[in-house]
C-alpha positions as CSV (number, residue, x, y, z in Angstrom):
1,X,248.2,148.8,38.4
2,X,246.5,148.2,41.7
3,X,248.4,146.2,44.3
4,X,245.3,143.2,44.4
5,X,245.5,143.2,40.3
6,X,249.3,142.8,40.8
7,X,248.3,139.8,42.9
8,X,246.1,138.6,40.6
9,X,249.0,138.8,38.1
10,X,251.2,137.2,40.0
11,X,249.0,134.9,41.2
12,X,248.1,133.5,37.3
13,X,251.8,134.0,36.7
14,X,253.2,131.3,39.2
15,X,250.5,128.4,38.5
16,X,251.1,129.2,34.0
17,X,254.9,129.0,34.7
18,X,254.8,125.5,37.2
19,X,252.7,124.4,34.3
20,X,255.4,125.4,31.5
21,X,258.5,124.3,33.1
22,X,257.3,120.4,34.6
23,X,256.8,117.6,32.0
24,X,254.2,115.3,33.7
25,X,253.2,112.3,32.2
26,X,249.5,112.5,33.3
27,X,247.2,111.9,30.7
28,X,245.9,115.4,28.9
29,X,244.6,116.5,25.8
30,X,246.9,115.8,22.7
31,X,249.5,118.1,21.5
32,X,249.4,119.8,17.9
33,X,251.4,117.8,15.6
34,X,253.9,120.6,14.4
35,X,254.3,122.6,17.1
36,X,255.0,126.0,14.9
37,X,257.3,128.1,17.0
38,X,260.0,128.2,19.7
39,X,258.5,127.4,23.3
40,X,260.3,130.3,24.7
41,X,257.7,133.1,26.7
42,X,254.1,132.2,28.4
43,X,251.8,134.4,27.7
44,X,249.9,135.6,30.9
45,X,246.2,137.4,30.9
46,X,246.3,140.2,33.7
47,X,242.7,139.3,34.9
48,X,241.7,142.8,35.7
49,X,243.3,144.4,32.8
50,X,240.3,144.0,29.9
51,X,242.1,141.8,28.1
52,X,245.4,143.3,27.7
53,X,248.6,140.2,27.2
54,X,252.1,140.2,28.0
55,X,254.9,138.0,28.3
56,X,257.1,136.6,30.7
57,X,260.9,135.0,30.1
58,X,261.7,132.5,32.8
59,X,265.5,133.6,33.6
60,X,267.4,130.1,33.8
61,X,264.9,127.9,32.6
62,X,265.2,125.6,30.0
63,X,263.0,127.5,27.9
64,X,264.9,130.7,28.3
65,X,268.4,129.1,28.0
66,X,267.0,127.1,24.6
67,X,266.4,131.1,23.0
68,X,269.4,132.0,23.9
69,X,271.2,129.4,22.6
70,X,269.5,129.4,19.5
71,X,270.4,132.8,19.3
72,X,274.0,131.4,18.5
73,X,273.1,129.2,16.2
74,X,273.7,129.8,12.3
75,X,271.2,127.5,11.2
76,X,268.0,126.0,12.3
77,X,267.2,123.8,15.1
78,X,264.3,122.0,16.9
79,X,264.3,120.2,20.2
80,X,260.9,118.2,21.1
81,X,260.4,116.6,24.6
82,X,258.0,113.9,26.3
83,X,257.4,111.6,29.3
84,X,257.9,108.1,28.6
85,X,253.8,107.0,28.5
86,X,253.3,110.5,28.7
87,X,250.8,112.7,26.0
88,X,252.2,115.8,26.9
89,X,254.9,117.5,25.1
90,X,256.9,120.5,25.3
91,X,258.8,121.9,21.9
92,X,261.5,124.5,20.8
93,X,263.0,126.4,18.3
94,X,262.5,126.9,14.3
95,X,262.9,123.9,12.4
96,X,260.0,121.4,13.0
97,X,260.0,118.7,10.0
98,X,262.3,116.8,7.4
99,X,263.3,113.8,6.0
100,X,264.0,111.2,8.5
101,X,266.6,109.7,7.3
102,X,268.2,107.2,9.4
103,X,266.3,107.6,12.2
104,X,263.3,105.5,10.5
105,X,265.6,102.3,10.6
106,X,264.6,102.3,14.0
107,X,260.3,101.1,13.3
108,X,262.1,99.1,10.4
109,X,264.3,97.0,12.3
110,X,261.4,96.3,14.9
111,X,259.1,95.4,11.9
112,X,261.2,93.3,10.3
113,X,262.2,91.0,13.5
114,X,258.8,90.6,14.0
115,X,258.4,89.3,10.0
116,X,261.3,87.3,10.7
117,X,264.0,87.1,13.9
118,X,266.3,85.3,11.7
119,X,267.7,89.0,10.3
120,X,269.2,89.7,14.1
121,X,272.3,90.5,12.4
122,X,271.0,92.8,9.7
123,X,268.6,94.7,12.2
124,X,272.5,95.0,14.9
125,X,274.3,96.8,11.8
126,X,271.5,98.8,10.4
127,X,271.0,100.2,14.3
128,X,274.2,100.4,15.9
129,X,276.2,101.5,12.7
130,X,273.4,103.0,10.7
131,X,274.1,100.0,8.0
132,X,272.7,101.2,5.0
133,X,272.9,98.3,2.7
134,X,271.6,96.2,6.4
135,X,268.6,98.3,6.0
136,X,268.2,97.7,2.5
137,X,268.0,93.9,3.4
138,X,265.7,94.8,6.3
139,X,263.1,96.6,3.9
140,X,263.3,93.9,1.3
141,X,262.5,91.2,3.7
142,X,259.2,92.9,3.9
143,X,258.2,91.9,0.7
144,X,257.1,94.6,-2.0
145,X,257.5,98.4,-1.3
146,X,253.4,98.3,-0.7
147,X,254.1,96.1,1.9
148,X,257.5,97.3,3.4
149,X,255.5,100.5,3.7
150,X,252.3,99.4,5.5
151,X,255.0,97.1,8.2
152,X,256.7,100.3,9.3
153,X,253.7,102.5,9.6
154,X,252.1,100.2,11.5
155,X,255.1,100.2,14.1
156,X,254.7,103.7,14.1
157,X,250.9,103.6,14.6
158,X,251.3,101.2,17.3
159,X,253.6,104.2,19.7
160,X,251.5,106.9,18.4
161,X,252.3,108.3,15.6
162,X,249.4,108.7,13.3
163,X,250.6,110.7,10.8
164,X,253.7,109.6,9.3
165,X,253.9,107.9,5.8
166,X,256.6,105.9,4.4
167,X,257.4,106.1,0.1
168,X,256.3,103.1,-1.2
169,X,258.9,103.6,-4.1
170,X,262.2,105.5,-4.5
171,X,261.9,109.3,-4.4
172,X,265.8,110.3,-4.8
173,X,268.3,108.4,-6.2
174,X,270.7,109.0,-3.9
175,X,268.7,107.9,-1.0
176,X,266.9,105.6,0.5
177,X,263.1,104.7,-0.1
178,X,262.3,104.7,3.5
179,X,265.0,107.3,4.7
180,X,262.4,109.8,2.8
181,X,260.2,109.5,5.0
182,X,258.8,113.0,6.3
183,X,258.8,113.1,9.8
184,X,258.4,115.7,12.1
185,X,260.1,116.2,15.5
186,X,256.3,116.3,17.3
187,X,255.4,112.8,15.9
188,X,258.8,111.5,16.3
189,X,259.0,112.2,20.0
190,X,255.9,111.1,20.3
191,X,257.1,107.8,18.9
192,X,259.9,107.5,21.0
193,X,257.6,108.3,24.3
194,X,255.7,105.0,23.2
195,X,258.8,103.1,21.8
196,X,259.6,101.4,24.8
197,X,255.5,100.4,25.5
198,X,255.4,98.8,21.7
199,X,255.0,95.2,21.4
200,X,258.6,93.3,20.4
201,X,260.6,96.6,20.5
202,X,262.7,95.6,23.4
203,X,265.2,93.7,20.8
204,X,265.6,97.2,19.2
205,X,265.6,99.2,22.3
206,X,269.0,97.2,23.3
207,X,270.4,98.2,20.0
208,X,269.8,101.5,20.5
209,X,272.0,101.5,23.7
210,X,274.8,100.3,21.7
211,X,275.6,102.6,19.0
212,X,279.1,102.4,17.7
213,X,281.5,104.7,18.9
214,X,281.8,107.5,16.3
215,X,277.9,108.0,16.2
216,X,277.7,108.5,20.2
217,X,277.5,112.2,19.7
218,X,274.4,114.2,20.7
219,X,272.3,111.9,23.2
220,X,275.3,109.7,23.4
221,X,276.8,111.4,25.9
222,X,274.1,110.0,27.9
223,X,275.5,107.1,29.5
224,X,272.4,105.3,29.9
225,X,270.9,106.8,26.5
226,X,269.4,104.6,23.6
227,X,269.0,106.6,20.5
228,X,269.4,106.6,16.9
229,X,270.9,109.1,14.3
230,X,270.0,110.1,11.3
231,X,271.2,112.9,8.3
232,X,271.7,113.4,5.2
233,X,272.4,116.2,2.2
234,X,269.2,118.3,0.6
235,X,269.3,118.3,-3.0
236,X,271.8,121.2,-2.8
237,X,274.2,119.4,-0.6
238,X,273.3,120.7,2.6
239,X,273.1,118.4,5.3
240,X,270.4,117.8,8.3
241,X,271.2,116.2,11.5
242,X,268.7,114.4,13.8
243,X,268.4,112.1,16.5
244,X,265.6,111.0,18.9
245,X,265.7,108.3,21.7
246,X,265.6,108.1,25.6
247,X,267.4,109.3,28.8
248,X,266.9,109.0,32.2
249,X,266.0,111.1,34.7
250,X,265.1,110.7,38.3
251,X,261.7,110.2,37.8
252,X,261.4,107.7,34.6
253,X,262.6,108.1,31.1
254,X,262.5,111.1,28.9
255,X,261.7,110.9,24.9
256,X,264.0,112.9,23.0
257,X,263.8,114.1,19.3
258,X,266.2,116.9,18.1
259,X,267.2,118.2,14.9
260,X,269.9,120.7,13.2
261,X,270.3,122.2,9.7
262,X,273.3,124.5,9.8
263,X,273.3,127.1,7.1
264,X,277.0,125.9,6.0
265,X,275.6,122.5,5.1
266,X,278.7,120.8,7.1
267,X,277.2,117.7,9.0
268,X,279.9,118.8,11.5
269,X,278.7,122.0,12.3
270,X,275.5,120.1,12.6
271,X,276.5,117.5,15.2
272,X,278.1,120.1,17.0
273,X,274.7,121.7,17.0
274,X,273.0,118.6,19.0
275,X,276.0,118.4,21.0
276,X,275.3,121.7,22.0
277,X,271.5,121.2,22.7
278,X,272.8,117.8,24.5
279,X,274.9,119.8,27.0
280,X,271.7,122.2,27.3
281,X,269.8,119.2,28.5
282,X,271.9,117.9,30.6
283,X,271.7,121.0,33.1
284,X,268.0,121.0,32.8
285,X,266.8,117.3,33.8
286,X,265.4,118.1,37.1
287,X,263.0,120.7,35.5
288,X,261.7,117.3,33.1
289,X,259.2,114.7,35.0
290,X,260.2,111.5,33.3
291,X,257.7,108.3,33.1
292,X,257.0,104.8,31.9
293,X,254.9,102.4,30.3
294,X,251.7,101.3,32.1
C-alpha cells in the first residue's frame, strides 16, 4: 500500500471510529428495529483499494471490551444503548428479542394512573417489587383485554415504540397476559429514551428509582438509576433476565435495555450476567453522550 492510500485509510478510519464510539443525541435517520448482530468491528472501505473491506477492533472500547466479555459468557446476551431524546442507538451481542416480562409493567402502570390515579398503591407494588397480583389489578382496571391492550400500546407509541403488541388474552398459563409481550431490546431502549419525555410518566419514573432492595441488581448499582426488571422461565424452565431504564452521565441521561439467557437456565447465573455488563458500563460512560427531553 502506498503511503497517501495509507492516509486515506487512516484518514476514513479516524472520522468511522469517532462516529462508532460517541452516542449523540442529534437527530438522524432511525435505527433498524432488531439490530441482528454484536456491534463489535467497523468496517472501513480503503478508498484506493477497488473495493476491497476490512475491519478494525477498537482496543479498550466499549465495543471491544462488550466481545470480549461475551466471550465469557455461557449463554446469550444483548445490551442496547440511547441518548435520552436521542434517535440514535448503538447495540451488542446475540440475543435481541423475548418476552418482556416484567419490564412491560412499566407502560402499564403509567396507563393505568392516567385511567385512574386512585391505583397509586397498586402501580408502587407492581414497580418497586414487581407485584404481580398489583399488576393484575392494574390491567383489570383497564377494562377488557381489548382495551387493556390498546392503553399500554399506546404508552408505548407515545416514546416510540411502534412495533410492540400486547396479548389481548392469556397465552401461558403460568404467566401473565401482558408479561407475553414480545419485545425487543431495540424498541425497548428506544422506549426508555422517550420514557421520561411521555406525558404523566413522571409518577412512574419516581417508582423506578425506588426499587426494593433485592431487585437493585444490574442498573441498580447505579445510584441515581431508575429501571425496572423483568424474567421469567421458557416453557422448558429456563430463565431470561432483562432490565431497561436510565443512568446518568455527564452530559444527560442514558437509556438502557439489557438482557441475559444463560444456558443453565438459573436466573442467578443470569443476574450475574447484567451485573457483569453493569460493571462494563460503568467503566465506559464517558465514551456515551447522554441527553434530554426537548
Amino acid at each position: 500500500m502506498t503511503i497517501d492510500r495509507r492516509r486515506r485509510v487512516r484518514t476514513v478510519l479516524t472520522a468511522l471510529l469517532g462516529a462508532v464510539v460517541v452516542l449523540t443525541a442529534a437527530c438522524g435517520t432511525e435505527p433498524e428495529a432488531e439490530p441482528p448482530q454484536v456491534t463489535r468491528t467497523a468496517p472501513v472501505i480503503d478508498p484506493g483499494a477497488g473495493g476491497g473491506e476490512f475491519s478494525v477492533a477498537l482496543p479498550g472500547s466499549l465495543a471491544a471490551d462488550f466481545a470480549e466479555l461475551q466471550q465469557g459468557f455461557r449463554g446469550r446476551a444483548g445490551l442496547a444503548i440511547m441518548p435520552v431524546g436521542g434517535t440514535k442507538m448503538v447495540t451488542f451481542g446475540n440475543w435481541t428479542s423475548g418476552p418482556a416480562w416484567s419490564t412491560i409493567k412499566v407502560p402499564l402502570a403509567i396507563a393505568a394512573l392516567r385511567a385512574n390515579s386512585g391505583y397509586a398503591a397498586s402501580a408502587s407494588s407492581a414497580i418497586t417489587a414487581s407485584d404481580n397480583g398489583a399488576a393484575d389489578t392494574l390491567w383489570a382496571s383497564l377494562g377488557s383485554g381489548v382495551d387493556a391492550s390498546a392503553a399500554v400500546q399506546g404508552v408505548l407509541r407515545e416514546g416510540g415504540d411502534n412495533a410492540t403488541t400486547v396479548p389481548t388474552t392469556r397465552t401461558r398459563s403460568d404467566a401473565s397476559v401482558y408479561g407475553q409481550a414480545e419485545w425487543t431490546l431495540a424498541d425497548q431502549v428506544r422506549f426508555a429514551a422517550q420514557l421520561p419525555c411521555v406525558p404523566q410518566s413522571q409518577r412512574v419514573l419516581d417508582l423506578m428509582g425506588q426499587i426494593v432492595p433485592s431487585h437493585r441488581w444490574g442498573l441498580g448499582a447505579f445510584g441515581s438509576s431508575e429501571f425496572k426488571g423483568g424474567w421469567g422461565p421458557d416453557p422448558a424452565g429456563k430463565y431470561l433476565v432483562r432490565q431497561f431504564g436510565l443512568i446518568d452521565s455527564p452530559t444527560g441521561r442514558i437509556a438502557i435495555a439489557f438482557a441475559a439467557q444463560p444456558d443453565s437456565g438459573a436466573f442467578g447465573d443470569g443476574m450475574t450476567m447484567l451485573d457483569k455488563m453493569t460493571t462494563l458500563l460503568s467503566g465506559h460512560l464517558s465514551e456515551l453522550a447522554g441527553g434530554r427531553c426537548a
